[in-house]
C-alpha positions as CSV (number, residue, x, y, z in Angstrom):
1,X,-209.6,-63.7,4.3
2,X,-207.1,-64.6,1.9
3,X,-203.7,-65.4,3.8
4,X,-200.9,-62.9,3.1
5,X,-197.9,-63.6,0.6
6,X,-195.1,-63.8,2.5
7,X,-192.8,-62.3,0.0
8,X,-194.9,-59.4,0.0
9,X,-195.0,-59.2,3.7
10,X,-190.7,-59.4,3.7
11,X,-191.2,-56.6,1.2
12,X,-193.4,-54.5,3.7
13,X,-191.5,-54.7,6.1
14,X,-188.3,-53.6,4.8
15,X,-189.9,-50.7,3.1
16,X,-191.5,-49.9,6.4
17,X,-187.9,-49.5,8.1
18,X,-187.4,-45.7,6.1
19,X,-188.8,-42.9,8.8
20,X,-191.2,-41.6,6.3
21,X,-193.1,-44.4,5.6
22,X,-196.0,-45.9,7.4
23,X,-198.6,-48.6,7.5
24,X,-202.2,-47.6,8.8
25,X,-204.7,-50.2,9.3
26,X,-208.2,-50.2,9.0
27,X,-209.3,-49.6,13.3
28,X,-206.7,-48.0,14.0
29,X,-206.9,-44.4,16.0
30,X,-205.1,-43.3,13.2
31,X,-206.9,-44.6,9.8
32,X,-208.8,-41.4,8.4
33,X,-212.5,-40.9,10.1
34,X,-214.1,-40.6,6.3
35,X,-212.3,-42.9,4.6
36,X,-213.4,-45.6,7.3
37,X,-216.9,-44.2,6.3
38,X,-217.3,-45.6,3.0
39,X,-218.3,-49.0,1.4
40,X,-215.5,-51.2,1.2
41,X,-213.3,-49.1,2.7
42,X,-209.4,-50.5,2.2
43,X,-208.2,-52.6,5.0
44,X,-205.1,-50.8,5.1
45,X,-203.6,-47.9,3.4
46,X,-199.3,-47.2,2.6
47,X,-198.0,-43.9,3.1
48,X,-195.2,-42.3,2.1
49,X,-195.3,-38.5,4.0
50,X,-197.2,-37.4,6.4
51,X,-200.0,-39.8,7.8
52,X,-201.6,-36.7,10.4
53,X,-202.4,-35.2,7.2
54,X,-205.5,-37.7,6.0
55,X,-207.3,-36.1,9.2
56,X,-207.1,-32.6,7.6
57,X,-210.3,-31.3,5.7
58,X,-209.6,-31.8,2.1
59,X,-210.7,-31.1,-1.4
60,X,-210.4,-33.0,-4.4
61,X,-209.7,-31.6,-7.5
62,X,-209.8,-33.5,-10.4
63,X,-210.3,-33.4,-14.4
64,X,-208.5,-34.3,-17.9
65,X,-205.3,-36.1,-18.8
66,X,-205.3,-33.8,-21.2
67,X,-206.3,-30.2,-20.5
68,X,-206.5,-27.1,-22.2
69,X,-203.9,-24.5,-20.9
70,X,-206.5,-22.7,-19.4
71,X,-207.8,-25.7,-17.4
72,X,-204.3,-26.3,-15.9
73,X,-203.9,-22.9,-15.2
74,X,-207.5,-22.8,-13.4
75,X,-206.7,-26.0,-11.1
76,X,-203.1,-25.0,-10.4
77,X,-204.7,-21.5,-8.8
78,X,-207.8,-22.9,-7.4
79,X,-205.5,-25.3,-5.6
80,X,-202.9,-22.1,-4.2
81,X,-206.0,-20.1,-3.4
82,X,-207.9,-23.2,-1.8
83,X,-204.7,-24.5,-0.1
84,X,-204.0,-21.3,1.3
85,X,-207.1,-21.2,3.2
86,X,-206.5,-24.4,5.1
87,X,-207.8,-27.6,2.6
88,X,-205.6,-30.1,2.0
89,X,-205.9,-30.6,-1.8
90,X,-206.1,-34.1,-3.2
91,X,-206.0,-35.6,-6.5
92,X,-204.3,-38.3,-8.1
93,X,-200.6,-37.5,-9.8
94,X,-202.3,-38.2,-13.1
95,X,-201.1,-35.8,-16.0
96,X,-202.7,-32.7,-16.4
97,X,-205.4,-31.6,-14.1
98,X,-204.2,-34.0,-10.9
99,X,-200.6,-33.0,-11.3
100,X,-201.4,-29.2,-11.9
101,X,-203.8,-29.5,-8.7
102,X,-200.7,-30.7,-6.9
103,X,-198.4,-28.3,-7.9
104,X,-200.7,-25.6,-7.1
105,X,-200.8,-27.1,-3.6
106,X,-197.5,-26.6,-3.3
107,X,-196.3,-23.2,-5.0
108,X,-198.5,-22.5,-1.7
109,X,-196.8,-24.3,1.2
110,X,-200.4,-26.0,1.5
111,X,-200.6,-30.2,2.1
112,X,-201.4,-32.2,-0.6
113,X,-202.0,-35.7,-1.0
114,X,-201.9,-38.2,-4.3
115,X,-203.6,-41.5,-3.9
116,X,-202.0,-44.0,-6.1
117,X,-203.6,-46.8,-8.9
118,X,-200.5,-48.7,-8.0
119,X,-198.3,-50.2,-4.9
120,X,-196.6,-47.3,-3.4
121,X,-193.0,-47.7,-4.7
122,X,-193.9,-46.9,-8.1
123,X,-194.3,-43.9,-9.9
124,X,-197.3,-43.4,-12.3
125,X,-196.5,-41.7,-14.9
126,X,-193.1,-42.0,-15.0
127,X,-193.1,-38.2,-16.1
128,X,-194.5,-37.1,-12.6
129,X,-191.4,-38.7,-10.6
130,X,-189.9,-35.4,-9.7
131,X,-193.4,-34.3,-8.6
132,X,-194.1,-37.6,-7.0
133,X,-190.9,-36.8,-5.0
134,X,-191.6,-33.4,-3.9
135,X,-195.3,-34.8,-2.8
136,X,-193.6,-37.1,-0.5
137,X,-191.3,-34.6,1.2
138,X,-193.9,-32.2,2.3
139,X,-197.6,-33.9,1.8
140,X,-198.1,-37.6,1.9
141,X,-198.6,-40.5,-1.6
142,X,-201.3,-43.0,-0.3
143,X,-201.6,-46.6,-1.7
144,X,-204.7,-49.3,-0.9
145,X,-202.4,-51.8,-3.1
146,X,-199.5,-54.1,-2.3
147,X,-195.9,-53.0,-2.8
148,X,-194.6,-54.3,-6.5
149,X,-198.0,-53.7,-8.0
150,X,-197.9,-52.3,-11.1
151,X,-200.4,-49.7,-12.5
152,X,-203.5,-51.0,-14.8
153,X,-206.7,-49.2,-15.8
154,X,-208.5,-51.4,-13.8
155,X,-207.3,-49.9,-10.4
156,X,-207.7,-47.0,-11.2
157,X,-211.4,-46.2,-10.8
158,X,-211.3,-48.1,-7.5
159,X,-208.4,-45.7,-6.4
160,X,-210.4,-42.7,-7.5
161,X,-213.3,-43.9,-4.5
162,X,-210.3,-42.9,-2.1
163,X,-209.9,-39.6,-3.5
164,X,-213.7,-38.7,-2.9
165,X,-214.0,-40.5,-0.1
166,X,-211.5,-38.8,1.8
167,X,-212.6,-35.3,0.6
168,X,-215.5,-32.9,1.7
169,X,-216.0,-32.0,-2.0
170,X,-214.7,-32.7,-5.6
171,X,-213.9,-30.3,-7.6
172,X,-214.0,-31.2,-11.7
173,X,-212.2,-28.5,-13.8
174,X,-212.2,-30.1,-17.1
175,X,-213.6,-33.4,-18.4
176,X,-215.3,-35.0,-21.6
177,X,-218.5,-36.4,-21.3
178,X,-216.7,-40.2,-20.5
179,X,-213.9,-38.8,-18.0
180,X,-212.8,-40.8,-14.9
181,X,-213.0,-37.9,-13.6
182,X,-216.7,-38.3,-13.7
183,X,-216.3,-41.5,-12.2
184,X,-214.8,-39.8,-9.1
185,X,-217.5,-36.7,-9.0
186,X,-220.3,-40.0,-9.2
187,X,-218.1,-41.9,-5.9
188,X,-218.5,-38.1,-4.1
189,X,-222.4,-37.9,-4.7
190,X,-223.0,-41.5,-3.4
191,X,-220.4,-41.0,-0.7
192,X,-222.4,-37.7,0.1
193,X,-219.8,-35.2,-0.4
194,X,-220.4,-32.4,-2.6
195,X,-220.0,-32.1,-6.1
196,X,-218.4,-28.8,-7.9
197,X,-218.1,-28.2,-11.1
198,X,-216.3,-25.5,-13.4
199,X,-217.9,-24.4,-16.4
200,X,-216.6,-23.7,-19.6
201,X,-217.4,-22.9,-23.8
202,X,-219.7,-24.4,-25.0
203,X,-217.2,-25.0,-28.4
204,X,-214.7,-27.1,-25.9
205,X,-215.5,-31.1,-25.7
206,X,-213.5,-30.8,-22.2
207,X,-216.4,-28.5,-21.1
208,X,-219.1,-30.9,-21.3
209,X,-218.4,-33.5,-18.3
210,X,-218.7,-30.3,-16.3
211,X,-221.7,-28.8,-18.1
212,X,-223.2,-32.5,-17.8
213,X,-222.4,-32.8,-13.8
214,X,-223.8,-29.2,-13.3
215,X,-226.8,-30.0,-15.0
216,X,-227.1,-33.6,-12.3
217,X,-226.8,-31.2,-9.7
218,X,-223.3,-30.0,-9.2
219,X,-222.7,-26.8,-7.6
220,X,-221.4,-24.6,-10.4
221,X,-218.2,-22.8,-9.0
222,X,-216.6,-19.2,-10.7
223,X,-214.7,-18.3,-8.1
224,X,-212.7,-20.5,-5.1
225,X,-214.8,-18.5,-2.7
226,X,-217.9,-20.3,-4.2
227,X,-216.2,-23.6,-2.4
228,X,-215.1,-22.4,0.8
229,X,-218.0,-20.9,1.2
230,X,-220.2,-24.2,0.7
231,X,-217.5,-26.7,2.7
232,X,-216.4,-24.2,5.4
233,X,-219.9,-25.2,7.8
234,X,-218.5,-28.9,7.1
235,X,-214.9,-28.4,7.8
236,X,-215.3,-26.4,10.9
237,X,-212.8,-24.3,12.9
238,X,-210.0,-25.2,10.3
239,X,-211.5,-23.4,7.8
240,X,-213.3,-20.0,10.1
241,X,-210.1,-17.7,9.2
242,X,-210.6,-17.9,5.8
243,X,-214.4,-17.3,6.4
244,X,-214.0,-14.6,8.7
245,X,-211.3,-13.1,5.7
246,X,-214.3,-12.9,3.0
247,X,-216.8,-11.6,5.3
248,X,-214.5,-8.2,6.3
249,X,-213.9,-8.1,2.7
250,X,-210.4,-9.3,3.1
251,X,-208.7,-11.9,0.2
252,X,-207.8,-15.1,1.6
253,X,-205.2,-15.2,0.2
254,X,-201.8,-13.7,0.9
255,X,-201.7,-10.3,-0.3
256,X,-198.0,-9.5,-0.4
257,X,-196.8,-6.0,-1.7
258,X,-196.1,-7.0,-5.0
259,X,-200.1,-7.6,-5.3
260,X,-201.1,-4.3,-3.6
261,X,-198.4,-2.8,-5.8
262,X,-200.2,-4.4,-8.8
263,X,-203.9,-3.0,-7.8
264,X,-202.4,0.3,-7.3
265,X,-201.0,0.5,-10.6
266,X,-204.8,-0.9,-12.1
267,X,-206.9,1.7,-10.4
268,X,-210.4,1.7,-11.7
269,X,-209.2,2.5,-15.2
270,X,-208.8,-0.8,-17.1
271,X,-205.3,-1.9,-18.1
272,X,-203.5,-4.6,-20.4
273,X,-201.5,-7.1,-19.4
274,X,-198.4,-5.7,-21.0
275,X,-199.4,-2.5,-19.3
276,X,-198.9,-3.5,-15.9
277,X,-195.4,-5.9,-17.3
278,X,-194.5,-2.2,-18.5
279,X,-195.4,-0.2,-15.1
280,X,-194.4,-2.7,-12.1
281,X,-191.2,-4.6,-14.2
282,X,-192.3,-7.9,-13.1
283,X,-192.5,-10.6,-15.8
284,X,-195.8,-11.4,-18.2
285,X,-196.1,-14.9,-16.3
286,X,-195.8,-13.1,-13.0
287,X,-198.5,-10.8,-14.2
288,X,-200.8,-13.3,-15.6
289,X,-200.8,-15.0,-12.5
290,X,-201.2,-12.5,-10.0
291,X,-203.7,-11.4,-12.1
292,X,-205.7,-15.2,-12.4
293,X,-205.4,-15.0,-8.3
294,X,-206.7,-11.3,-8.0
295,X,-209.8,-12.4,-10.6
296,X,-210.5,-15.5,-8.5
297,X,-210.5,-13.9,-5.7
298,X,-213.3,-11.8,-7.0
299,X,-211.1,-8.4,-6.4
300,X,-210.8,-7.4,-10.5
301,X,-212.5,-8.2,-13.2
302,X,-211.2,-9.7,-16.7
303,X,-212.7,-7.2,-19.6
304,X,-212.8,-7.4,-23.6
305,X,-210.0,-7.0,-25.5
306,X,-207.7,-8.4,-22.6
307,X,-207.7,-6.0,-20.0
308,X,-208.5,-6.0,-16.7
309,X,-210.4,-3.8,-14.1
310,X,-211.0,-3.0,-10.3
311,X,-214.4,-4.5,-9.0
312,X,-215.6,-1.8,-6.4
């Protein structure tokens, strides 16, 4: 085994003196049960957050650098919807995708973890530092590197093993045909976690890495149901509320009344957008995502001509 620099050792241990950051090594009682489980696991991981949190079931949801609006609006409220019913989502504060999978995470109160290509006292990219920060205060960032290193593509498909590894199942939302985020879906497989997949148009090039992992065998998800459904036997009693919730019929998510308010105003007659801005006085972004959440959650459905209707 190589022998360790003693600068960086100085530097680990003065970073380690800041209450919410830890050192977890490989053996220990409290280095993550699945990540210990995979080839080469690392032989110790940096946290900044919450280390109890690698022990929670989690999902991975990952896709492009560069999404359409649709894709980041599809991982920011599979993420809520998913978080709400007990995953920890993971991804890996990349642009786009990662960072709208985190954000979802949060608008939920839900955990969230990003595992880092870099040591953990930088920020990658530098336009995710305010999210970077907000990951830290209530989930956890997660580095196999030393402190001081910098990013490089290189380390960034060996990070993305992590963010399989330590997941029941990846989720890919949008990815070209040559995506890392096929990279990671490939880790899950071998790792033998499941594989999901969103679909999309046929006329979008970020639809393909999907439509190419669905047709390897990837489960091919519509709704966030499809996943809690497939994970919940493999995440146990964590995840038997939000089972129990789709079985009476019941969203699992958290119906406040500005929802039921919405449905009431939908009735079985379909409505526009601006139609239910104009009847409940809530915004058009309020709207459009309560009414995202309510389709996901397989409670309305989205018709032509943009409007929306009550599935019986």
């Amino acid at each position: 085994m190589k022998n360790p620099d003693p600068a960086v050792e100085e530097l680990e241990h003065e970073w380690l003196q800041h209450e919410s950051h830890h050192l977890i090594r490989l053996g220990d009682e409290a280095y993550p049960e699945l990540l210990a489980q995979i080839p080469n696991p690392p032989p110790y991981l940096t946290i900044n957050g919450d280390p109890e949190l690698l022990h929670l079931p989690a999902l991975a949801i990952v896709g492009s650098r560069n999404p359409t609006t649709a894709g980041s609006r599809n991982a920011f409220e599979f993420a809520r919807h998913l978080g709400g019913t007990g995953f920890c989502i993971v991804s890996g504060l990349a642009q786009g995708i990662d960072a709208a999978a985190h954000r979802g995470a949060l608008a939920a109160d839900a955990p969230t973890i990003a595992f880092l290509g870099h040591g953990i006292d930088r920020v990658y990219p530098a336009a995710n530092r305010e999210l970077a920060h907000e990951i830290a205060a209530s989930g956890a960032l997660v580095s196999e590197f030393p402190l001081g290193m910098q990013p490089h593509k290189s380390l960034f498909p060996q990070r993305n093993r992590l963010i399989s590894g330590i997941s029941f199942g990846t989720l890919v939302v949008e990815a070209a045909r040559r995506s890392g985020s096929l990279i990671t879906a490939r880790l899950a497989a071998e790792q033998g976690r499941e594989v999901f997949a969103l679909p999309g148009s046929i006329h979008n090039p970020l639809s393909r890495g999907c439509h190419k992992l669905i047709q390897q065998g990837a489960k091919l998800v519509e709704t966030a149901d499809d996943i809690v459904a497939e994970l919940a036997p493999l995440a146990g009693h964590v995840l038997q509320k939000a089972v129990e919730s789709m079985a009476s019929g019941n969203p699992p998510i958290a119906v406040d009344h500005e929802y039921k308010e919405l449905l009431d105003y939908l009735g079985h007659d379909a409505m526009s957008a601006d139609d239910l801005v104009a009847q409940s006085g809530l915004t058009i972004d309020q709207v459009s995502s309560m009414l995202l959440i309510l389709e996901l959650d397989g409670k309305i459905e989205k018709l032509s001509g943009g409007r929306y209707s009550l599935l019986s």
